[in-house]
N, C-alpha and C positions, 0 to 999 in steps of 0.2 A: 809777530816777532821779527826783528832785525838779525839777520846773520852777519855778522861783523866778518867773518872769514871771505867775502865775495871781493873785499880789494885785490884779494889773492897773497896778501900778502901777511905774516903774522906782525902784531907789534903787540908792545906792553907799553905803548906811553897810552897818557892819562884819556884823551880821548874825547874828555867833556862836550856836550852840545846842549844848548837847553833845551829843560824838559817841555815840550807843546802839548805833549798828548795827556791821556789820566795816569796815575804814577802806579795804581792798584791796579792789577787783573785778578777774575774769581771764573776764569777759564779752569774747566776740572778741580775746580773748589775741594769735594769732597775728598779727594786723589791727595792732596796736597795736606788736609784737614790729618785725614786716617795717616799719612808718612812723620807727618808733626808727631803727633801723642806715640808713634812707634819708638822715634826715637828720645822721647823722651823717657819713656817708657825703661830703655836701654843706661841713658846715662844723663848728665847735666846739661840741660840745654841754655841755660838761662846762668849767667852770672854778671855781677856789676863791680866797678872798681873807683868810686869818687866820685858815685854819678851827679849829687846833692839834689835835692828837693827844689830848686828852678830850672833845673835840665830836668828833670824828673817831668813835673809837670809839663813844661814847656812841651817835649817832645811827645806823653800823651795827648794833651791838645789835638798838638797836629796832625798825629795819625789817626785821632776818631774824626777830625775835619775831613782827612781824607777819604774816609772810608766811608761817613756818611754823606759826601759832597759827590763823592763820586760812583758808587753805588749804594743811594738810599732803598732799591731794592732787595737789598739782600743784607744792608748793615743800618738799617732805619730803625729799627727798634731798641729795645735796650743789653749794653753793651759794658762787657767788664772793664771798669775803667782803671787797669790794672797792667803795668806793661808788662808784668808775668803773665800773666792769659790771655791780654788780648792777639798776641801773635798767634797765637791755637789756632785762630780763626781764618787765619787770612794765607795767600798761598805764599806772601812775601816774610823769610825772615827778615828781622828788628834789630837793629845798631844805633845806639849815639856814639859822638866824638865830640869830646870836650875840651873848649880853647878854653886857657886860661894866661896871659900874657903870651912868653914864649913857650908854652907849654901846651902842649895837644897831646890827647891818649884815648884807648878806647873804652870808655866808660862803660857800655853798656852790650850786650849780647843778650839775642834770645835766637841762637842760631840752629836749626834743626834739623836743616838740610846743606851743607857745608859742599864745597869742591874741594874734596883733600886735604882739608886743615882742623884744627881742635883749636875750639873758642878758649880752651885752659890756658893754651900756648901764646895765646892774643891779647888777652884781656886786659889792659893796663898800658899794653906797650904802645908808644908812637907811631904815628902814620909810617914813618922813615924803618918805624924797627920788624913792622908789620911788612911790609911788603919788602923788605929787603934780598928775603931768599929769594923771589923772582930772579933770574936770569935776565938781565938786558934794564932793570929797571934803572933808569937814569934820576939821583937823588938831586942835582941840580935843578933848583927852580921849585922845590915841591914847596915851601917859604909862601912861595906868592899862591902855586894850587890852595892851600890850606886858608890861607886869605880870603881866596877868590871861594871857596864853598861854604867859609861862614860867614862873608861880604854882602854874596849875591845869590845867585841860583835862582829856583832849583833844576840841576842839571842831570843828566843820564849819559851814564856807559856802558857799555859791550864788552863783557868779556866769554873765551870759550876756549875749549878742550874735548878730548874724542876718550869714549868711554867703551866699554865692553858692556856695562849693564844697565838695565832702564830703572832706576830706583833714583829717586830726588833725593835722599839720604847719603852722600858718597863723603863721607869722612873721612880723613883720612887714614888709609891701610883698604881700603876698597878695595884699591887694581893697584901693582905695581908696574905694571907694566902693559898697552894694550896691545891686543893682537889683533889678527882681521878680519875676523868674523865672530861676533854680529860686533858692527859698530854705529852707535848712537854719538850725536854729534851735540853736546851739555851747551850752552847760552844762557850764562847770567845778564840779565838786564838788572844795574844799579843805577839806582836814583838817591838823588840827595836833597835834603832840604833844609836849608840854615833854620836855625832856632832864636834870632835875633838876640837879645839882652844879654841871655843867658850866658851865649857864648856857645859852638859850635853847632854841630847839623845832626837831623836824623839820617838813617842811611838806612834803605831797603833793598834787599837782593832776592831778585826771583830767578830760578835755573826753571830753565826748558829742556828737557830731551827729547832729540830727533835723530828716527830711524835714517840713516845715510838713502837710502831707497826711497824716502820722502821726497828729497832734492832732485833739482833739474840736474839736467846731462851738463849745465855751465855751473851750477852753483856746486856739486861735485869738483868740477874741473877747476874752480875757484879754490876748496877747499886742500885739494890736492896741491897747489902751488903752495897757498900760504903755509901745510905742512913740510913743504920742500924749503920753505924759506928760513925756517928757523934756525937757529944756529945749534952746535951739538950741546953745549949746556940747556941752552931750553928745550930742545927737543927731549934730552934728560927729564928734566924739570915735568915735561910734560908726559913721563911712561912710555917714551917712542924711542928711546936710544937703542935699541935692539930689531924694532920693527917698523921702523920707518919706511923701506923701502918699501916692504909689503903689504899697507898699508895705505902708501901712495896706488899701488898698483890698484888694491882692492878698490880703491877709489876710480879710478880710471874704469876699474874694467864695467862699471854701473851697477 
């Protein structure tokens, strides 16, 4: 796992790099497996908005390519060919984004492990309308982003946040605010992958959590600047507008 926090520094632009390595991990599979059915267990996990029957297929396809290409160990046999069940299985939740002319939206969710947000609140809406509540997010240029991920790819990025609790489930109303002790250090790894004809990409997001005492004495002190760097809206944004200092500190102190 990459810790994007070791520039020292926080940001929210797009980040893209292409993807080299496999796009699946089935690291603590079953961890992942048993958190899925919990929440679904709980509420919706799974909704579509316009997704039509060639994104439909299309994006099947390529995540049983992926999963049997890339761990035919563990996903070689037979598999529901189903984008409502096949996510069950795997540690990464399942997204499409569907281009249609000048029109992009998120077609599809099967999200079960979320960082703070409700797939209700998303479903439909644009790249631009979806990330918009970010702090800092710059809407200039997302035109050619959007382009460039149903153009070319497939590309991976880094996103992360400091939690209070070790559950891959963190929806939003989790934590409103963290404090400093115990703090786990969340890491989504997104990967994208265009769907050619169809028009738009799949999208896969896996979260990591890591206990802060996991980290080197520099990848701490990394983590510590980049929460010193954010500004007070995102710092907001991110449940530290009250406890940021101390926070910093706990980090410092190892």
């Amino acid at each position: 796992m990459r810790f994007p926090f070791e520039t020292g520094e926080y940001s929210v632009a797009p980040g893209l790099r292409r993807l080299t390595g496999a796009a699946i991990s089935v690291q603590d599979l079953e961890r992942y497996r048993r958190e899925k059915r919990a929440a679904a267990a709980k509420r919706t996990v799974c909704l579509e908005h316009e997704l039509g029957e060639a994104a439909r297929t299309s994006a099947l396809e390529r995540l049983l390519e992926l999963l049997r290409g890339e761990h035919p160990e563990v996903y070689g046999g037979a598999l529901p060919e189903s984008l409502e069940e096949l996510p069950f299985l795997m540690t990464e939740d399942v997204a499409v984004v569907r281009v249609e002319g000048d029109r992009e939206w998120l077609a599809f969710g099967h999200i079960c492990l979320p960082s703070s947000w409700r797939l209700e609140e998303k479903i439909g809406r644009s790249f631009l309308e979806v990330h918009r509540p970010v702090p800092g997010f710059v809407e200039k240029g997302s035109g050619a982003l959007v382009r460039s991920l149903v153009e070319k790819g497939p590309y991976e990025r880094y996103a992360w946040g400091l939690t209070n609790v070790d559950v891959l489930d963190q929806e939003a109303g989790v934590h409103a605010e963290v404090a400093p002790e115990p703090i786990w250090v969340r890491v989504e790894r997104q990967t994208m992958h265009p769907l050619g004809a169809c028009g738009g990409w799949l999208f896969l997001i896996h979260p990591v959590n890591t206990r802060v005492e996991e980290l080197s004495g520099g990848q701490r002190e990394a983590l510590a600047r980049a929460v010193e760097s954010m500004t007070e809206e995102q710092a907001g944004y991110k449940g530290l507008a009250g406890t940021r200092g101390a926070v910093v500190a706990r980090l410092r102190r190892g």
